[in-house]
N, C-alpha and C positions, 0 to 999 in steps of 0.2 A: 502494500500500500502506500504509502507517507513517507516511507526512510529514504532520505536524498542518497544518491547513488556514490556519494564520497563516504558517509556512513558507514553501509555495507561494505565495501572495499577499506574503508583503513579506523572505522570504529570509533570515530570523534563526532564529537556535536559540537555544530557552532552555529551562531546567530544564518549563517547560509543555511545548514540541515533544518531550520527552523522557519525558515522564510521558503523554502519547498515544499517542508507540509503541508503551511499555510495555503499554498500556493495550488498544490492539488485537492484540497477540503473545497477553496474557491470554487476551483475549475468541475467540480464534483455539482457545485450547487448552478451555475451557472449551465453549464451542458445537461444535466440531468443524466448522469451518466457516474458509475463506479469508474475507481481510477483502474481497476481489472478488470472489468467487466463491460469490453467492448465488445460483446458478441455480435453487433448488428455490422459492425465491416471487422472481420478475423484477420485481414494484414497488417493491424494494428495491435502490439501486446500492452498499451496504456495508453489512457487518457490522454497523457500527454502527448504522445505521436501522434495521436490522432488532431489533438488540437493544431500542434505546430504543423501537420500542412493544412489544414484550411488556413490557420494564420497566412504562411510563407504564400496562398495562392490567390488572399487578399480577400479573402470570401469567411471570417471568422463570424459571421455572423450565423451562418450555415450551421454551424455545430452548438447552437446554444438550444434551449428549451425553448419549444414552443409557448411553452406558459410565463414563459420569462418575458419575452417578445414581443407578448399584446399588451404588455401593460409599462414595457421600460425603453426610452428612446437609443436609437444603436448607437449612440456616443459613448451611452454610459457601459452598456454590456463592453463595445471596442475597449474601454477605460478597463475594468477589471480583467478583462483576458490579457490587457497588455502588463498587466502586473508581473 
């Protein structure tokens, strides 16, 4: 889930391992989507690949919740994904 990927490899926490968490709990509420549990496109093993290419292909709105969407202007959602 959560543990930034410097974590697992060398077993330190620091204010970065802690601003990734944060970062996938976000991307968790905003996508409406588990950070493992991308079953709906399977080339994707987290959240966050998934998110970073609709970002990289400029279309990040695409990957957010529908229920998120009807009710919040795309500045703000762009604003949180760019976190």
């Amino acid at each position: 889930g959560y543990m930034a990927p410097e974590y697992t490899m060398h077993g330190k926490l620091s204010t970065k391992t802690d601003v990734y968490g944060f970062v996938v709990v976000l991307l968790e509420i905003v996508c409406g989507i588990k950070n493992i549990d991308v079953k709906l496109l399977p080339e994707y093993q987290t959240l966050l690949e998934l998110v970073w290419r609709f970002y990289t292909r400029g279309n990040i709105v695409d990957v957010v919740d529908i229920a998120i969407i009807e009710y919040c202007p795309k500045e703000y959602i762009s604003n949180c994904v760019h976190v």
